[in-house]
N, C-alpha and C positions, 0 to 999 in steps of 0.2 A: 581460411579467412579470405581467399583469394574471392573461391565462388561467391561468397556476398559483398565484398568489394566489387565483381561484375555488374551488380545489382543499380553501382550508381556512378561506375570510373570504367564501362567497357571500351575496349579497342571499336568495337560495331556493333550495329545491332540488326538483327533480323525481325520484322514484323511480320509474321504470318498470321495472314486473313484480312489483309492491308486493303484498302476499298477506294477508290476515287469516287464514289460518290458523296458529297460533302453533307449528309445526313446520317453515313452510320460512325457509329464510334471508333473502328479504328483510322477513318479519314481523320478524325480530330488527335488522333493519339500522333499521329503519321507527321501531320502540323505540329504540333508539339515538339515533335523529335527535332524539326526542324528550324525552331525559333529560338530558342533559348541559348545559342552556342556552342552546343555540343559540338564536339571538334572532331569525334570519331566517325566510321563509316552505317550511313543510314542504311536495311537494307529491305525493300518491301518483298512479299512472298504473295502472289495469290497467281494461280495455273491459267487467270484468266483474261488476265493485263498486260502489256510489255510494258508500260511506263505511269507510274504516276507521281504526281505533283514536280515533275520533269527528272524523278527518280526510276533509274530501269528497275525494273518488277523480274521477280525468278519466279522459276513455275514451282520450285523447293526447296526445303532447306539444303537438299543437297545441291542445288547448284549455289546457293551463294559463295560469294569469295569470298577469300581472308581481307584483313583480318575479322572474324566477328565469335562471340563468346558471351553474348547474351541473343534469350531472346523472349520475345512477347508476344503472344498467341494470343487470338481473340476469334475462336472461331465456334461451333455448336457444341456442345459440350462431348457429344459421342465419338468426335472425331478427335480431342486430343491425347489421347491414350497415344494412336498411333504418331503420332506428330511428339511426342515427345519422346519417344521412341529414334524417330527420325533424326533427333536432336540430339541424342545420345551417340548416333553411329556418327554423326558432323564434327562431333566433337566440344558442344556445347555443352556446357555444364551448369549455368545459372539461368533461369526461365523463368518467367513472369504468366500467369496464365490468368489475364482479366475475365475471361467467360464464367457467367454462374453456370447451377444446373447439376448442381453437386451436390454435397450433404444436407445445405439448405436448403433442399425440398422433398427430403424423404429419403429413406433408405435404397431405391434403387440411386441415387444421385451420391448417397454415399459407399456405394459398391464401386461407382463408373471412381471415385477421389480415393480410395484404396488402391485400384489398377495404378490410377497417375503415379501412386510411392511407391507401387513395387517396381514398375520402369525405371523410376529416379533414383531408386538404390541401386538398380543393378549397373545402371552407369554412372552412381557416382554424382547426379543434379541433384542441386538447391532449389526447390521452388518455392516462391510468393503467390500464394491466394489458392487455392481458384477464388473467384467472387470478390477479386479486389478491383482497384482503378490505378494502380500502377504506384511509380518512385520517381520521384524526386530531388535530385543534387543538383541546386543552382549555385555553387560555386563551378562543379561539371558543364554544367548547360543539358547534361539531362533530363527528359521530362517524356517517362513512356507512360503518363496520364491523360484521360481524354479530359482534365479542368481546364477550364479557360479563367486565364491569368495568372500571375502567381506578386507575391508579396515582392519587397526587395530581398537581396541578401544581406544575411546576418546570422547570429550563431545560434538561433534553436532549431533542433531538430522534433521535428513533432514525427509520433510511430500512430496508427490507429485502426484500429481492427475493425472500424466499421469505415467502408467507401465514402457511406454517404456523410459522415461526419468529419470524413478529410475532406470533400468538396467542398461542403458548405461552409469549413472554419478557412478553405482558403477567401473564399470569397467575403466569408463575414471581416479577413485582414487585410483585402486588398490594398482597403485606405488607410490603416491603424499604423501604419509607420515601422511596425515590428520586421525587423530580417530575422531570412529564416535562412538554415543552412540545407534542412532535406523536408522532404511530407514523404511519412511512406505508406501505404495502405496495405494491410494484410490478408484482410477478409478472410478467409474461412481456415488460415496458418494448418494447413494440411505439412506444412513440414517446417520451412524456416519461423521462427517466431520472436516475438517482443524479448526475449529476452537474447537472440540470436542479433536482435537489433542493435541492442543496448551494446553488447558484446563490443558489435563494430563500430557504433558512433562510439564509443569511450575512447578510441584507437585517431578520429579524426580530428587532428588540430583547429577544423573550421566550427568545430562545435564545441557550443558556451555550454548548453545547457539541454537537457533532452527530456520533452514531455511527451507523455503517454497518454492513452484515453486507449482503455481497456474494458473489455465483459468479461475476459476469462484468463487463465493462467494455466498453461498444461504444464511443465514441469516443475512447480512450487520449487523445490528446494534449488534448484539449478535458477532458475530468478532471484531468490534471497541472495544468492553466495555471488552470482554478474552484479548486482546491483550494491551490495555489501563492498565490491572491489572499484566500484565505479564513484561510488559517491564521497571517498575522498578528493578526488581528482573535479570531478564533474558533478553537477546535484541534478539528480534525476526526479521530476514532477510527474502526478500519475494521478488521474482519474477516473476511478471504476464506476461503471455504472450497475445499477443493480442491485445498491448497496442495500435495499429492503426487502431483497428477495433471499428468504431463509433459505437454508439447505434442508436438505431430509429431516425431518421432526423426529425424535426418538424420545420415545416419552418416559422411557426404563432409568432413565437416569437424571438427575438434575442438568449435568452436566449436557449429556443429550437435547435437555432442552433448552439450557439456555445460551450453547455455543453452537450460532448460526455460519454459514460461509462467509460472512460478512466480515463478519469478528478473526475470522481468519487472514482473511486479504489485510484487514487494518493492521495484525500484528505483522504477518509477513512484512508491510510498506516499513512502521514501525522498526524493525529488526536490520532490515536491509538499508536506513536509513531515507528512504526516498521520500520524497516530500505529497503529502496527500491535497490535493483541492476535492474544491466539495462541488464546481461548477466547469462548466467550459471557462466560462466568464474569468472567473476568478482564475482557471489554470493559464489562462495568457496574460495575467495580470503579472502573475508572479512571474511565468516565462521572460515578460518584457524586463523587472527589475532583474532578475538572475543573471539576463544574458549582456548587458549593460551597465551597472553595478559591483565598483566593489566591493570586498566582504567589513561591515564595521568594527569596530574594535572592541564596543561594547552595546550596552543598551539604551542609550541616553540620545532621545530628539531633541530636538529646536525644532518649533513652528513658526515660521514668517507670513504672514496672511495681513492683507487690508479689511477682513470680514473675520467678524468675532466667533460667528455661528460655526463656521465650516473649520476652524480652530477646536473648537469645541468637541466637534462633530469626529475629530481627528484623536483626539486628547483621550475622549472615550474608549476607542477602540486600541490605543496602545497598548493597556496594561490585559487585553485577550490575546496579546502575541508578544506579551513577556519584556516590551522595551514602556520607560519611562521618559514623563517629559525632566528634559537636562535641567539644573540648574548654575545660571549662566555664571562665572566672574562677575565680579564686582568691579573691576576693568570694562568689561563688555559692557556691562548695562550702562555705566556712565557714558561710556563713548556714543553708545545708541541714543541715549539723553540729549548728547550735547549735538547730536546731528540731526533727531527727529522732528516730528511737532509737536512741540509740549503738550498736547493732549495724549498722544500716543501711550500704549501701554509697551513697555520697553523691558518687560519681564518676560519671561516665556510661557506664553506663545508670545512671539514682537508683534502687536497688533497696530500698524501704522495707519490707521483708520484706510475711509473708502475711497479717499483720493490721493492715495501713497505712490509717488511717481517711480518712475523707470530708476532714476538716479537714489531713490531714497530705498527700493530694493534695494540696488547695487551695493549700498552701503549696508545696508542690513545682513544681507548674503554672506558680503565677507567678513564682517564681525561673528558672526554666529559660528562659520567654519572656520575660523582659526580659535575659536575658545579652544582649550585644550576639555574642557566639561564635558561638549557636543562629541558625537558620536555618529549622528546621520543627521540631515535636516529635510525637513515638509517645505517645500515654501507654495503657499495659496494665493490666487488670485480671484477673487471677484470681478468680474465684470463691469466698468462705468463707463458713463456717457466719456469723462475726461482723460480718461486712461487710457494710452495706447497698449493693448494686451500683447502686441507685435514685441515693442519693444522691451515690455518689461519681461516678456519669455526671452527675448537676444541677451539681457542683464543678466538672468538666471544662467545661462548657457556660458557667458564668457567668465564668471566668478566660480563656476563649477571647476572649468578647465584648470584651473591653478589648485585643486583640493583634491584628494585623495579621498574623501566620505562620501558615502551612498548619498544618493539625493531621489527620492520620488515627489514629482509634481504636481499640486492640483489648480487648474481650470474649472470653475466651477460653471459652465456654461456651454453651450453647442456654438448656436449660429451666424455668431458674433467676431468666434476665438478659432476660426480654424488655422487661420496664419501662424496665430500663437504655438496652438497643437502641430502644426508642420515644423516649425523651426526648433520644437523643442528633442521632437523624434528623427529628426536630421542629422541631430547633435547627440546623441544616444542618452536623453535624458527621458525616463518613462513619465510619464504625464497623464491623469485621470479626472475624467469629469466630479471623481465624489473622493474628499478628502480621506473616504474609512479606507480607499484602495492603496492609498499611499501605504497608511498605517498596517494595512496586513500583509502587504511585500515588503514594507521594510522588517516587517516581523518576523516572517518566512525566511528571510535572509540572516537574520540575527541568529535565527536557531538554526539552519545551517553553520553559517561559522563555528558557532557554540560545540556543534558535535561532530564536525567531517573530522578532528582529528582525535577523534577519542577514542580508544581502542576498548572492545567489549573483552577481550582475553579468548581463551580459548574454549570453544563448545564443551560441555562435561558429558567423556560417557565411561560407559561401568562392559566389562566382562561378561559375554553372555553365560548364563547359568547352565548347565544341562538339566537341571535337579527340574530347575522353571520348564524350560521347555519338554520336557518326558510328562512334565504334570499336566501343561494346555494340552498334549496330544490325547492325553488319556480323558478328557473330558468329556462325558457322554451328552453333553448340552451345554448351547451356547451363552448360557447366563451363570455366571456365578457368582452365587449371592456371595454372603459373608464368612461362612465358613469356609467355600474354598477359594475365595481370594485371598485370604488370612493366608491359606497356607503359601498358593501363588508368592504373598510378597513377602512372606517371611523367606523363600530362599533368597532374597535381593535385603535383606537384615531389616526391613523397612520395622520403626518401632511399635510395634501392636500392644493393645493395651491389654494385662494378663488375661488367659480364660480358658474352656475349655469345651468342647463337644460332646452332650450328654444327652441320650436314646430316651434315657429313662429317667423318673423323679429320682430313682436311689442312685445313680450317675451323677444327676443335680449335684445332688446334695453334698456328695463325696468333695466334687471337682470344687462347691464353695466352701467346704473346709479345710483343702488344700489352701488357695486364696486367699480364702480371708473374709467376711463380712464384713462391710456391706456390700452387695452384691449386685449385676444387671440380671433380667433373664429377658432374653430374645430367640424369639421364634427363630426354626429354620426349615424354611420350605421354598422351593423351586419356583414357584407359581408366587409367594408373597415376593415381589416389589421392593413394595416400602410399608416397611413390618409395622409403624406407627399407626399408618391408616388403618390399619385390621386388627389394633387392640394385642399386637404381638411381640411389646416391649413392657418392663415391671423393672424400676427402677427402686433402690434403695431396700434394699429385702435385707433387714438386718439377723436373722437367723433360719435355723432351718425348717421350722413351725409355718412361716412367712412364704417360705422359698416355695412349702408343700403348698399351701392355700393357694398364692400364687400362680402358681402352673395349673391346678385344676381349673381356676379361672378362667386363665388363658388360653387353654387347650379347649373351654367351652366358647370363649369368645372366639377367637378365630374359626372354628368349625361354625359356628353361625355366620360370618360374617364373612367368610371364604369359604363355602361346602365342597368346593373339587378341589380345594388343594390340598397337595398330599405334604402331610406333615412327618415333618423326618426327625425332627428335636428340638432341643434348645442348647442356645449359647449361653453359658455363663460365665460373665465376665466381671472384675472387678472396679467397682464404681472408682472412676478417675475424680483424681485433686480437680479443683477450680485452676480455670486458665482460658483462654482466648478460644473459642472455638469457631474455624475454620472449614472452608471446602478446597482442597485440592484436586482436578480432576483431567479427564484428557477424554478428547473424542477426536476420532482418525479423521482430516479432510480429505477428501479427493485429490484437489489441488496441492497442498502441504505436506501431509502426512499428521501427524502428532500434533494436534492443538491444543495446548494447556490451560486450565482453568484456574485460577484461584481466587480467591476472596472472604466473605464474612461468610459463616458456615450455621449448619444445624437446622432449624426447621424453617427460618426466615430467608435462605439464601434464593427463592423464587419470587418472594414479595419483595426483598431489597436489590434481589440482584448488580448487587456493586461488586461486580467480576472483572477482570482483566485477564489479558489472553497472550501466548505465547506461544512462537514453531521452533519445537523441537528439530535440532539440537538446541539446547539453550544456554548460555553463558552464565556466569554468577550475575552481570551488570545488565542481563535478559529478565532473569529473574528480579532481581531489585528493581528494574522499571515496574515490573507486575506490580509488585507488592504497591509502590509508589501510588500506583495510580486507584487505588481504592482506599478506603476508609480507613480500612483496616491498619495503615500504615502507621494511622497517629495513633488506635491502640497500642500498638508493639511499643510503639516509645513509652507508654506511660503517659496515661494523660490525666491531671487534678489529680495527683499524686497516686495514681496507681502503678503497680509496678512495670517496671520496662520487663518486658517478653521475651523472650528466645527467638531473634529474629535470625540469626545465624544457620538455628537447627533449621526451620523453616524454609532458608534457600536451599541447604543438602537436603532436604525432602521432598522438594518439587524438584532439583536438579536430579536427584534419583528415579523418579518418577518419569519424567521425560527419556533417560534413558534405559526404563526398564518398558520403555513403549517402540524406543527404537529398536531392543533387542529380540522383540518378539511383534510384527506385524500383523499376528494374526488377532491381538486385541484389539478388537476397535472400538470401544469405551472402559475406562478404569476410574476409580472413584474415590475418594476416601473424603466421608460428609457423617460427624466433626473429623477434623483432625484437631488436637488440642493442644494448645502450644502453651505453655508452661514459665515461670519464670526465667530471666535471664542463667545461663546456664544448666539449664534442666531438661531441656533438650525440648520436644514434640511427642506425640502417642496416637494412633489410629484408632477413634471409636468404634468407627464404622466403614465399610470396603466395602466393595463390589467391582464386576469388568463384567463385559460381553465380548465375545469370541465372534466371532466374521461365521454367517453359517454355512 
């Protein structure tokens, strides 16, 4: 931890390729280094300077002097191989390397950012970027970025993988009042990364809150398990960009197609508890309540506003982030009665019309937070000619100070209200031009408290099989339809619905009067897919007259309708009871590993696609989120009197399922579309299976 602790609390630091001329960037970084209070030793490097910005200049890392243990390079991309190399025999270990010219522009650029990490293993560095704009600790006074300005301090830590979108959010916060604790840029995370981040701000007392703005995630499960341990203590904000851009299409399976990368990151955020924004906007929204806000105790607002509309406008958006408006004592409302102006609406929202003074807030304010009802409060301002916006934001601020409940503020106005907006974010009360912003940071914050202390139990896994694994090795092809993934999950006990493997109609016949009539018959061929499409399923054959009729049919239909696929048999299975039918499925991420599928199942699961998703490993309270969050949930309970479901069997089938995905990697899609869940205590049964093997 030491090495990324360098990153933003070094003894010195060395800047190589340091420039006095005040047009290239590392003259602005050099500046930098030099204005924010950094207390340790600056140290520039270039073989062609002896001094600059009245700092003596080394011709190399190896002549500077101690102490120094970081260092920031910015020089052509072909030369820092050798230079970190350099840095390695100094004894420097943490290195910042802002220069592009690396993976982002082709594969020679990512030959030269392989060399950099096999240098940095060999001695043991930590690198940031190549292709970033540097780090940030203004409680430090470090600052090895070429941005000009920075925010005040305070407790978010923003991490962000793109340079250009850590530049620009600092400048878009120059004026927003918000303190920050660090800005760190990663750009092209050739080794240290966002989750390496998270690791260390979880560790720093000057940090409230830590927001992310991400495109990618290289170690998925090492992210879940930092961010899983982080966000009891600290709540971690995160936005991906990207989120419309699918992963690989795989069209062999439902699940293939309907579980994109996207669906992955959501669950990973999901799982790990971190909090998703859908915007920049909105991720410094919530950043601003998290990092200045306590956590509420329950759900329940009070709105104070002089303007009906922007109450209203507030009112709306409460109940999409789970909190309600309070309702106040009958104490309160009289006291607000007896002090307002009889027009006044003194219910909640407290609408004290448009010329509600400084004093008639004050009184409003601390009636609302001492209700014992009230849980957080809105309080809104409109804008008038007679109002001093000054003073009714100094009201807010001083009736805050005596309350222990979150409060987000709205100003409904710019050019009028900036005094207001200054003295509100002075005092660390967040304040927003549009009352919905109040409502979805107070919301954001509600559901945090709600779950940072809830414990998911422990991840579910199973004994790897030898029987499973001798059987993927032996597979002469990477698709396996139904027959042999039947067998695949029968060594993991998984419940199949009865049947049997038969070459020929008199096999058929045999295997349905072992069984039992009535009976399925289903094609088996390597090449058919999805047996339905191709006329390769016969459902309900109640004898063996039927059974014979039937297969000739079929054996004529599919050879028309498939002519190269080679047909190997049929399955005959025994037609399942009536019950809920089901898709449980998994397709491998890159980023994740095992993304789980489940939902409404059988032949409408593409046109409703009401799925939810899951990274394995998954918990029992993993899997009940899934369930939760589809339709399907109010099936299983019984709904207009039908019966309640096996929703029990159900979690051990998907929790079995994720860990017969961890125990074998080399699956990278498994399926089961129905799976049929059956009345309460009667467990689940697999209609229908398939996987595909990694080729």
């Amino acid at each position: 931890m030491d090495t990324i602790k360098n990153f933003f609390k070094p003894s010195g630091v060395a800047l190589i390729g340091a420039s006095s001329d005040p047009g290239k960037l590392s003259h602005g970084i050099l500046k930098n280094l030099l204005s924010y209070g950094f207390q340790g030793g600056v140290y520039p490097v270039n073989p062609k300077s002896d001094s600059i910005l009245d700092l003596p200049c080394y011709p190399s890392i190896a002549n500077v002097p101690d102490p120094v243990d970081l260092a920031v390079i910015i020089l052509p991309a072909p030369y820092i191989a050798q230079v970190i190399d350099d840095c390695g025999k100094r004894g420097i270990r943490s290195v910042i390397v802002i220069s592009g010219g690396f993976k982002e522009v082709g594969s020679e650029g990512l030959q030269r950012e392989q060399e950099l990490l096999l240098i940095a293993e060999k001695w043991g560095i930590r690198i940031i970027g190549p292709n970033c704009v540097g780090t940030v600790d203004l409680h430090s006074g470090l600052n090895t970025s070429f941005i000009k300005g920075l925010p005040p301090k305070g407790g978010i830590a923003f991490i962000s993988q793109s340079g250009a979108v850590c530049g620009g959010a600092v400048d878009y916060l120059l004026d927003k009042g918000l303190g920050f604790s660090h800005f760190i840029s990663l750009g092209n995370q050739s080794d240290v990364s966002e989750t390496d981040m998270v690791a260390y701000l979880a560790q720093d007392p000057a940090v409230k809150v830590i927001a992310i703005y991400a495109e990618s995630i290289k170690n998925g499960a090492r992210f879940i398990e930092t961010v899983k341990q982080t966000t009891p203590q600290k709540p971690v904000l995160i936005l991906k960009a990207g989120r419309s851009v699918s992963g690989a299409k795989a069209v062999s399976s439902h699940t293939g197609s309907l579980a994109g990368s996207n669906d992955a990151y959501q669950a990973a955020f999901q799982q790990s508890g971190a909090i998703v924004a859908h915007s920049m906007e909105e991720l410094f929204v919530l950043a601003s309540v998290f990092s200045t806000q306590p956590l509420p105790a329950g759900n329940r607002v009070a709105i104070v506003t002089n303007a009906g509309g922007p109450a209203a406008l507030a009112s709306d958006v409460l109940d999409q982030y789970g909190l309600s408006l309070a309702t106040l004592q009958d104490d309160t409302i009289a006291r607000l009665r007896a002090v307002m102006n009889p027009a006044a609406q003194v219910e909640n929202p407290v609408d004290m019309l448009g010329g509600a003074t400084p004093e008639e807030y004050r009184l409003a304010m601390e009636l609302v937070l001492a209700d014992t009802n009230v849980d957080a409060v809105i309080p809104v301002l409109v804008p008038q000619s007679l109002v001093n916006s000054a003073a009714v934001a100094q009201t807010w601020v001083d009736t805050v100070k005596t309350s222990r409940k979150p409060v987000a503020s709205c100003i409904m106005g710019e050019a009028s209200v900036q005094k207001a907006f200054e003295i509100l974010r002075a005092n660390g009360i967040p304040s927003f031009v549009f009352p919905e912003d109040c409502a979805r940071g107070l919301g954001q914050l509600y559901a945090y408290a709600k779950s940072r202390n809830f414990s998911d139990g422990q991840p579910f896994s199973l004994p790897e099989n030898s029987s499973a694994s001798d059987f993927l090795s032996a597979m002469p092809s990477p698709f396996l339809g139904e027959l042999e993934s039947r067998t695949f999950l029968s060594c993991y006990d998984i419940p199949l619905v009865g049947g049997g493997f038969a070459q020929t109609i008199h096999e058929a016949q045999a295997i349905a009067e072992k069984i039992g009539y009535p009976v399925a018959m289903k094609i088996v061929s390597p090449q058919i897919l999805h047996k339905s499409d191709a006329g390769g399923i016969v459902l309900n054959l109640q004898n063996a007259a039927e059974l014979l009729s039937a297969h000739e049919t079929m054996m004529n239909r599919v050879t028309e309708s498939s002519p190269s696929a080679q047909i190997e048999g049929v399955l005959i299975e025994r037609m399942a009871p009536k019950g809920l039918e089901v898709i449980v499925g998994m397709k491998r991420d890159p980023s994740f590993g095992p993304l789980m599928m489940f939902g409404l199942g059988g032949i409408y699961v593409e046109l409703f696609k009401d799925v939810a998703f899951g990274i394995a490993p998954l918990t029992r309270a993993d899997v009940n989120r899934m369930i939760d969050n589809t339709k399907a949930s109010a099936l299983l309970a019984g709904i207009r009197g039908g019966a309640k479901l096996d929703r029990e069997a159900l979690v051990d089938l998907i929790l079995r399922l994720s860990a017969i995905a961890l125990n074998h990697p080399a699956v990278q899609e498994m399926e089961i579309n129905p799976l049929l869940i059956l009345p309460d205590g009667q467990g689940v049964m697999a209609l229908d299976t398939r996987a595909i093997l990694e080729h």
